[in-house]
N, C-alpha and C positions, 0 to 999 in steps of 0.2 A: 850639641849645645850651641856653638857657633852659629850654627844656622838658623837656628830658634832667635837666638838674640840678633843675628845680622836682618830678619825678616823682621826683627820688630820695631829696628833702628829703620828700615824702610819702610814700613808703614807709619810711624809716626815723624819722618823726615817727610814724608809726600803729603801726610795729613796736613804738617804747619804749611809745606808749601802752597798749596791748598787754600787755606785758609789766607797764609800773606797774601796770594793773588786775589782772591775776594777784596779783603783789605784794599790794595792795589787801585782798584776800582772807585774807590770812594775818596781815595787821597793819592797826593804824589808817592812814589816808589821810595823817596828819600825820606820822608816824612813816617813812612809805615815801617822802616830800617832802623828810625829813632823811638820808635815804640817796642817794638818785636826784639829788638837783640839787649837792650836793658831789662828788660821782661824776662826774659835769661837767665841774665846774668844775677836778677833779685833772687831768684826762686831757686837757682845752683849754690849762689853765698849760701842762704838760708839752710837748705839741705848738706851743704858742707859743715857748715857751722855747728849741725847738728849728728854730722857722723865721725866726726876728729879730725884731727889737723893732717897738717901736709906733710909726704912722704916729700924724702932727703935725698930720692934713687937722682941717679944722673944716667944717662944715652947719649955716648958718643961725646960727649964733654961737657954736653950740657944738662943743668937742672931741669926740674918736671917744671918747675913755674917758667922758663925761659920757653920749653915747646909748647904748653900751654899758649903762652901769649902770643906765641910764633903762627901757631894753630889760629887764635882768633882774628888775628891779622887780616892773616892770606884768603880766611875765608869770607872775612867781609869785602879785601876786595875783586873775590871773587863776585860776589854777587852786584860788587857796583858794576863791573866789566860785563855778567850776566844780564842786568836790566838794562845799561847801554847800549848791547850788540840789539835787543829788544827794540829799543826805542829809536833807531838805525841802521838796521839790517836786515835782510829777512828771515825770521825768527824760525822757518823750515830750516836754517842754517845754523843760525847758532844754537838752538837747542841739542840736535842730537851731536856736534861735536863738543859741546861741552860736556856733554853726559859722558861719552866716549871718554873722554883725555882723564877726566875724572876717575874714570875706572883705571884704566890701562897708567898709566903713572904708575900710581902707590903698588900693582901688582906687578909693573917692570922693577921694583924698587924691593919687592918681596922675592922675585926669585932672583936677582941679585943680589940677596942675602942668604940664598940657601935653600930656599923654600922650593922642596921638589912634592908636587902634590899626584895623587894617583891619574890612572886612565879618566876612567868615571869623574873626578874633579875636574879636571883639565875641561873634557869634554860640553861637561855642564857650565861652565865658567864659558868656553866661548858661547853654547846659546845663549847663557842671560847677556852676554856683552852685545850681543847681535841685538837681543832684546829691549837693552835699554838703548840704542838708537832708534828701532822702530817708536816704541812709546814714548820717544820724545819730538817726534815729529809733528808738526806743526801744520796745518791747512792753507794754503796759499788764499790771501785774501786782499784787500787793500792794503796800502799803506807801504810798508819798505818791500813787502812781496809782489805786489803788484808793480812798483817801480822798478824790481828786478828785471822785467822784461823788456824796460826800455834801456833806449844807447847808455851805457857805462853802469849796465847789468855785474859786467863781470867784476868790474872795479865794485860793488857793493857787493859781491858774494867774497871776494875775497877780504874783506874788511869784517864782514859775516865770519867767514873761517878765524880771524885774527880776534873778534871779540870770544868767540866759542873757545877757543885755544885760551886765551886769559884767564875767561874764567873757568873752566878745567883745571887750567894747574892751579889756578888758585883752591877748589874745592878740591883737588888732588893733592896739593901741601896742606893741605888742613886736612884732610884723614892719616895721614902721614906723623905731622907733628904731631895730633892728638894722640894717635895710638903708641908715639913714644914716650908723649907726658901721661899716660895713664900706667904707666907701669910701674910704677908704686903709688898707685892712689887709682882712686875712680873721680870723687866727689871734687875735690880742689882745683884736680885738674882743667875740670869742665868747669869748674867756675871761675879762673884764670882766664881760661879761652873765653869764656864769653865778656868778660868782663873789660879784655883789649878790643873785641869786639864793639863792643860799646863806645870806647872811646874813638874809634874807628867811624861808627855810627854818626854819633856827636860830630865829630871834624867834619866830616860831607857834608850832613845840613846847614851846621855853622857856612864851610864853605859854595853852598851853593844858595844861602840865606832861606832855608827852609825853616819853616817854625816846627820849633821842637815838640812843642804839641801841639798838633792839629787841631782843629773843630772836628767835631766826633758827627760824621756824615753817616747816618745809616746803621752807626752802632761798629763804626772802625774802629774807636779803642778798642770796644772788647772782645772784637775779634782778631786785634794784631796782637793784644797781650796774649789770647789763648795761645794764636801761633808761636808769640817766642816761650813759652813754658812749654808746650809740646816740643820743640827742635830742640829745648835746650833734655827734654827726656831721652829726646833721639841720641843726642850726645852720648850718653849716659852708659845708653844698648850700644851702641856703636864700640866703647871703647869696652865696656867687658867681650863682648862678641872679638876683640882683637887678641883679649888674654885668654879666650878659649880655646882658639882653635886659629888656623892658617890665616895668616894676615892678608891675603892676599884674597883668599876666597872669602873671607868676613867682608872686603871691600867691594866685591862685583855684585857679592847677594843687595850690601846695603843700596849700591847704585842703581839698584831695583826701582828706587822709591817713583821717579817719574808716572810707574803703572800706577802709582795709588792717587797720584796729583788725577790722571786721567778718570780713574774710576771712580773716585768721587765725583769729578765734573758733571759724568753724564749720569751718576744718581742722584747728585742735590741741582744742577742746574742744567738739566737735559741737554747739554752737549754731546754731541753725533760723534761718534767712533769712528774715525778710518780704516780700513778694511786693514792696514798698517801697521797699525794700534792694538787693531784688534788679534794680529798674527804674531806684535810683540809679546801682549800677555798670555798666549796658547807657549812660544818660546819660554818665557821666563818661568811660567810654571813646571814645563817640561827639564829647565837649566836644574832649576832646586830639587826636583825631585835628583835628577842625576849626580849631584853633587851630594844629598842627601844620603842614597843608596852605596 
C-alpha cells in the first residue's frame, strides 16, 4: 500500500509541477506561487471542513498544527530558493541536487529513527535515488548554462550547489514535518500546511511588489489553480503513504515525481528526452519494482 500511495503522491506532485512550469511561462514565478499555493489551501480547508476536525496528537513536543505550518513554511521556501538557483545558476545544477537532498534528508532522518528496511528495499531505494538525479537533469543551454563556461564558471556552479542544497532541505523539512503533522489527522494537516504556505506566498509578492493577481495570459489562472489543487491532493497521498508503510521508502518513491514533470513535457509539449532521462525512468521503474517485491 505504501508504494501505491507514494507513486500516486509522485505522479500528481510532477503533474502540478508540470502544469506550475506551463503557468511559469506566461507569468512571473512569484506571481504563479500566489495563485497555486492558495488554491491549496481553499480546496484542503474545504475537504477538511468537510471530514472533522483536528487531531490533538503531538511529535516530539510539538502539535499537529505547529508541523503542519512548520511543513508549509520550509516548503514554500524551498521553492523560492528552487526558482532562484533557476533564474541564477545553471539549472543542470541545481535541479538534480535539490531532488537528491530532498530525498536523502527525511531518509537520513528515517533510519536515525530505527527504520531498518530489507535487502530488496534498500536496493531499490538506491536505484530510484540514482533516478531521481538522472530525471532531473537539465540540457545545457543559454543563459546561466551557457555562462557556466566562461571565467568564474566555478563561482556559479557553486552557488548552483548552494541554491539546490536550500531548496532540498527545504522540500526535505517539508516531507518531514508533514508526515509528523499527519499522524493523527490526514485532512487539517494538509490544510494547516498549505494554508502557512500561503501566507508565505503573499509575503514574497507583497515583497518583491508582485501583483497578487495577475492578468490571465494564455489561460494562467486556470492552469495555476488546477496546479495548486493537484499538489495540494499530492499532499494528501504523501502523508497517508507515510502512515502505511516505511517513512523513508514512502519519501524516495514520492521523490520520483521529477519523471512525471519530464513525461508529460515531451507528451504535451514535444520536449526531447536525454538519453539521461531516459535511463533515469528505465532506473526508477526497475527501483519500484524492487522495493515492491
Amino acid at each position: 500500500m505504501v508504494t501505491i500511495l507514494a507513486l500516486a503522491a509522485a505522479m500528481l506532485y510532477g503533474t502540478a509541477d508540470f502544469l506550475g512550469g506551463v503557468a511559469s511561462r506566461r507569468a512571473s514565478v512569484f506571481a504563479v506561487l500566489a495563485v497555486t499555493v492558495p488554491a491549496g489551501a481553499v480546496v484542503m480547508i474545504v475537504a477538511a471542513l468537510a471530514g472533522g476536525t483536528l487531531g490533538a496528537g503531538q511529535v516530539g513536543g510539538w502539535s499537529t498544527a505547529g508541523w503542519a505550518a512548520a511543513s508549509g513554511v520550509f516548503g514554500a521556501s524551498g521553492l523560492v530558493a528552487f526558482y532562484a538557483g533557476f533564474a541564477s545558476a545553471p539549472i543542470s545544477v541545481v535541479a538534480p541536487v535539490a531532488a537528491l537532498v530532498s530525498a536523502v534528508l527525511p531518509v537520513g532522518v528515517a533510519i536515525s529513527g530505527g527504520e531498518r528496511p530489507g535487502g530488496g528495499v534498500i536496493a531499490g531505494g538506491l536505484l530510484c535515488l540514482v533516478a531521481i538525479v538522472l530525471v532531473s537533469m537539465q540540457p545545457s543551454g543559454p543563459g546561466p548554462d551557457q555562462e557556466a563556461a566562461e571565467p568564474g564558471s566555478r563561482r556559479r556552479r557553486l552557488r548552483a550547489l548552494g541554491y539546490g542544497a536550500a531548496a532540498g532541505a527545504g522540500f526535505g523539512l517539508f516531507f518531514i514535518f508533514l508526515k509528523n503533522a499527519g499522524q493523527s489527522g490526514v485532512l487539517w494537516p494538509v490544510a494547516i500546511s498549505r494554508s502557512a504556505g500561503t501566507v508565505m506566498a503573499f509575503g514574497i509578492a507583497l515583497a518583491t511588489r508582485t501583483r497578487l493577481w495577475p492578468r490571465d495570459k494564455g489561460g494562467m489562472l486556470r492552469i495555476a489553480l488546477l496546479s495548486g489543487a493537484i499538489d495540494a491532493a499530492a499532499n494528501v497521498c504523501y502523508v497517508l503513504a507515510t502512515r502505511a508503510g516505511l517513512f523513508g521508502l514512502a519519501v524516495v518513491i514520492t521523490s520520483l515525481y521529477p519523471g512525471i514533470t519530464v513525461l508529460l513535457a515531451r507528451l504535451l509539449l514535444g520536449e526531447r528526452l536525454r538519453w539521461l532521462q531516459r535511463a533515469g525512468l528505465v532506473l526508477a521503474a526497475a527501483g519500484v519494482v524492487l522495493v515492491t517485491l
